[in-house]
N, C-alpha and C positions, 0 to 999 in steps of 0.2 A: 298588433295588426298583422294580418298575412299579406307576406310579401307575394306579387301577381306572378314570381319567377320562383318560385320554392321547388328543391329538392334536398331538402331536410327529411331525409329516409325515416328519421322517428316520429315524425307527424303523420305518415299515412299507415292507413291501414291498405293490407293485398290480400283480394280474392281467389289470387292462384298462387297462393305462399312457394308451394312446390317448388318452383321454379328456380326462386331465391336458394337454395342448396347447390346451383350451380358458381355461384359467387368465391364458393370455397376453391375452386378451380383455378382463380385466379390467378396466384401466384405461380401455380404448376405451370402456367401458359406463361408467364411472365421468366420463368425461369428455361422452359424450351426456347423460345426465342431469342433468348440473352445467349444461350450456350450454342444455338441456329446462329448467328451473327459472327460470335466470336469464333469459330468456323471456316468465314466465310472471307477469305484476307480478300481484302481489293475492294468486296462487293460495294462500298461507298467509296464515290470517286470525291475530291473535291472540288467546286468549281473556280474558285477562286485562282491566285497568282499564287506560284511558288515561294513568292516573301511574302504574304497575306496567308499562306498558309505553315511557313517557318515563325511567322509570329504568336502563332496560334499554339499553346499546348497540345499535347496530345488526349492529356487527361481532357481535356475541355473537349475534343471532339468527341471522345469516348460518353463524357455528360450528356451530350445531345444526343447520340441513337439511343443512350438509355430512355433520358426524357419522350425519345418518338414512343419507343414499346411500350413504358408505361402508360403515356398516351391513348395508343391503342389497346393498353388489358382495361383501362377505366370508362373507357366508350362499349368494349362488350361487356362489359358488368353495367352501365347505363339500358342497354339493351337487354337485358336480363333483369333489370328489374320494370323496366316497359312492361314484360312478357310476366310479370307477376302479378299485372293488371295492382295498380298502387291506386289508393280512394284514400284524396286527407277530405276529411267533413267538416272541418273549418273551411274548408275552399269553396264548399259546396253553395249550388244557391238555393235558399229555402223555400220558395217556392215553388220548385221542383225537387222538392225532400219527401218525397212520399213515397220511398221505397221500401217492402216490405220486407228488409235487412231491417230496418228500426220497429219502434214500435210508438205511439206516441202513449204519454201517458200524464195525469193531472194527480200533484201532493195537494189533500185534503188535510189541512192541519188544524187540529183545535186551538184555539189561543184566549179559551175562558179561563178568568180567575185561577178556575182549579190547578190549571197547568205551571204553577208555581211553589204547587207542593215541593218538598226538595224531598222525596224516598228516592229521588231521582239524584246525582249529583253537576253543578249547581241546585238543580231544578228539573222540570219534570221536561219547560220549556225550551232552555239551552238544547240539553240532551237531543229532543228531538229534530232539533235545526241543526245538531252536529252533525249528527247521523242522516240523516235529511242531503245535507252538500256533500257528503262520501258518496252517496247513494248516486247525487246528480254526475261527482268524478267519477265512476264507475262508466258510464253511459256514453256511447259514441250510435250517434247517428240518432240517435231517438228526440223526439221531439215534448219535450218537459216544461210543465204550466204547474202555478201553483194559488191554489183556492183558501183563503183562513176564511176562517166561521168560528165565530162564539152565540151570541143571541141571534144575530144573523151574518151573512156570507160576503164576502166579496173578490173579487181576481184580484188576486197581487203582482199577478205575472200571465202572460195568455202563454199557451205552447208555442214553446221558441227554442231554436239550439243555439243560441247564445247563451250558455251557460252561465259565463260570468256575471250577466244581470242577472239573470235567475236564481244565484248563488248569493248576490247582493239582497234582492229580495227577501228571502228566506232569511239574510244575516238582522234584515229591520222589522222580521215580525217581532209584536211582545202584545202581553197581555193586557196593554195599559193601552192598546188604541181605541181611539172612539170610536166605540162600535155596543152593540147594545148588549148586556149581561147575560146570560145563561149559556145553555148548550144545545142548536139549532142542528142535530145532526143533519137531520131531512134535508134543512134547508143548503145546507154546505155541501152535501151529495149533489144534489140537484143543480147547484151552479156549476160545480165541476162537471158535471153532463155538459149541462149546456156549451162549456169550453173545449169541448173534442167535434173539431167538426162533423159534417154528413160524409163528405168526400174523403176521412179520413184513411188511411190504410187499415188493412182489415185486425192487426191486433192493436185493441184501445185498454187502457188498465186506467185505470183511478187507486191511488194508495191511501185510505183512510184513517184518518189515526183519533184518537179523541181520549180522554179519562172519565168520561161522564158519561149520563143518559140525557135521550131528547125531549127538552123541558122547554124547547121554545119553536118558533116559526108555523110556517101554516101547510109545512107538506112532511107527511110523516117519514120516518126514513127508510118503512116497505113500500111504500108510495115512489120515494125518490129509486130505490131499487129495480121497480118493474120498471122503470124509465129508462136504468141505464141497461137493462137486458133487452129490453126492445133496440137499443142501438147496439148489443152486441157488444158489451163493454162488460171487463171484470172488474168485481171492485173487490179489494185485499181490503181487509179490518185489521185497524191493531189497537187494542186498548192497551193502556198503560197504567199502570200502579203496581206500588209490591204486593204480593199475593197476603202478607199475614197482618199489611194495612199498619203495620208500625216501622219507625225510623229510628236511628241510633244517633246524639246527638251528647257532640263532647261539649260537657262544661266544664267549671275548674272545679267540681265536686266530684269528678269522676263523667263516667257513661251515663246516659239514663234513655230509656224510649218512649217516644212521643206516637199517638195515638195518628195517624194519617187518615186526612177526608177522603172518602174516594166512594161515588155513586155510577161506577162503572155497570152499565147494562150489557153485559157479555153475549145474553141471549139474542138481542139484536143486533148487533156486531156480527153475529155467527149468522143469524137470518139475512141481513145483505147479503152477506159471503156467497150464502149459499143459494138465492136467487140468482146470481148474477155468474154461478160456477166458479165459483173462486173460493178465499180459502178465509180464516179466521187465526188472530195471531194473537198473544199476549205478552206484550212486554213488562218485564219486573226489573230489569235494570240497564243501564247502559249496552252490557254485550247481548243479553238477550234481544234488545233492539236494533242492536247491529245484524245480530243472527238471523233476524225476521226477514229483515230487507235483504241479504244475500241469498237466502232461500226463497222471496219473492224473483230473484231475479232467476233464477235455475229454473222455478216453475215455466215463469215466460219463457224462455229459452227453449225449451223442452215442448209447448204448448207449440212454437214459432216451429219448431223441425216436423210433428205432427202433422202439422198442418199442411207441411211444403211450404210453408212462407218463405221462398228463397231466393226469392230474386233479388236480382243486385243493381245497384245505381252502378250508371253507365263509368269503365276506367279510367285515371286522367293519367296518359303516359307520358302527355304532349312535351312536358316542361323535361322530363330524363330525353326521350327523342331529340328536342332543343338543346340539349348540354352535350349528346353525344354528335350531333352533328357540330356545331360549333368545337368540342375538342376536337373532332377528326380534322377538319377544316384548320386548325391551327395545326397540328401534327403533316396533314400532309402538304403546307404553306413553309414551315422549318422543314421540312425534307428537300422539296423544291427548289427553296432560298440556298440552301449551303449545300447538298447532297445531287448528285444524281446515279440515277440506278447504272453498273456495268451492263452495258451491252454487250 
């Protein structure tokens, strides 16, 4: 749970990073000041009684102007990172998340039968929900839904930057839910359409994955495609299986290779892609799969600068503001209590 007062500097991301380079400065100032004071004999008087201030070390007064300077270098490094404009997107509220720094996007996952071939290791299934939650760590600010279809489709998840249900989601797909046999691409495209909204921001992606061809539902998957180009939506294909369709499988006789099913239809894989401007992928093993999805993400990114998609949700500086006022307020409250300035 995020606390309403956070300045946990590794939680946010900054808009005007630049800034933060001045941070490094800080001890240089901390050190002028230290060697400005000691300097300056007298310059703190004390207020106190002469036996209140015979009881008192010296070292101990000397603790306290240090504590004020430090004080003071950690309120202008507060202010400095104000000025770096800081955005955490866990603080963020989602309904006003539709800033085009993210992108919103929907995982189309197969979860027929077939996706328990193991050319894959466990499986074909694991695999893709491993790489699937890397995909989702990967992502800040984007808003991430996920759609399973076998004979037919359904939302597992609507687009939400709560990642960690999303992550839950995807950890409870399998191939043994009831839901009805074969390979409905059409129809799994087509719900995931329907789960990007109208109002969305202007880059929407859909990530497609399946091992099969479309042997079920009642909307074909060029059908489901002009669907999602009229809204303006890429969809990324990835098929999955090894390329040469055999598996290596140790028994106590040694190696031997097993023959793998796989009625992967590549050409309409590519035919989405290519309606809808996007790209077509083939995955043959774990890192290859991994490979895809990072080089989906460079596309988008690349697509998003193109475009000038750059505008940014508004900065939150308020809470560094709030800690630099409150330390200064406590620094110049010990100044006042036990110090006051030579006149």
């Amino acid at each position: 749970m995020t606390m309403p007062f956070n300045i946990r500097i590794w939680e946010y991301d900054f808009f005007a990073p630049h800034w933060l380079w001045l941070l490094l400065l800080l001890p240089l100032l901390y050190w002028y000041l230290h060697q400005k004071e000691r300097k300056k004999q007298g310059f703190w008087k004390f207020t106190g009684t002469v036996s209140n201030q015979q009881q008192l070390r010296s070292n101990y007064v000397e603790w306290v102007q240090k504590s004020i300077l430090l004080i003071f270098c950690l309120v202008v490094g507060l202010f400095i990172i104000a000025l770096a404009k800081p955005y955490n997107w866990n603080s963020a509220d989602e309904s006003n998340n539709n800033y085009q720094h993210g992108i919103d996007i929907i995982l189309a996952l197969d979860i027929s039968g077939s996706m328990l071939e193991q050319d894959f290791y466990p499986n074909r299934m694991e695999v893709a929900k491993k790489i699937a939650k890397e995909f989702v760590d990967g992502r800040k600010g984007d808003r991430i839904g996920l759609v399973a279809f076998a004979g037919a489709a359904y939302t597992s998840c609507p687009a939400t930057t709560d990642y960690d249900v999303l992550k839950k989601q995807i950890t409870q797909l399998n191939c043994y839910a009831n839901i009805e046999s074969g390979t409905a691409i059409g129809v799994g495209l087509g719900t995931a359409v329907t789960r990007l909204r109208n109002d969305s921001i202007p880059s929407k992606v859909i990530i497609l994955l399946t091992d099969g061809s479309n042997n079920a539902g009642a909307i074909s998957p060029q059908e489901a495609a002009e669907l999602a180009k009229a809204k303006n939506i890429r969809v990324y294909t990835i098929g999955v299986g090894s390329e040469d369709g055999m598996i290596k499988i140790e028994t106590p006789f040694g190696t031997i290779q097993q023959p793998v099913e796989s009625d992967l239809d590549e050409a309409t894989l590519q035919q989405i892609a290519s309606i809808t401007n996007a790209h077509y992928f083939r995955a043959t093993d774990e890192e290859s799969l991994r490979a895809i999805y990072k080089e989906i993400e460079k596309m988008e990114q690349r697509k998003i600068i193109d475009h000038y998609f750059q505008a940014e949700p508004p900065a939150m500086p308020k809470n560094f503001l709030i800690a630099a006022l409150i330390l200064a307020l406590v620094g110049w409250s010990v100044q006042q209590l036990l110090f006051k300035h030579h006149e």
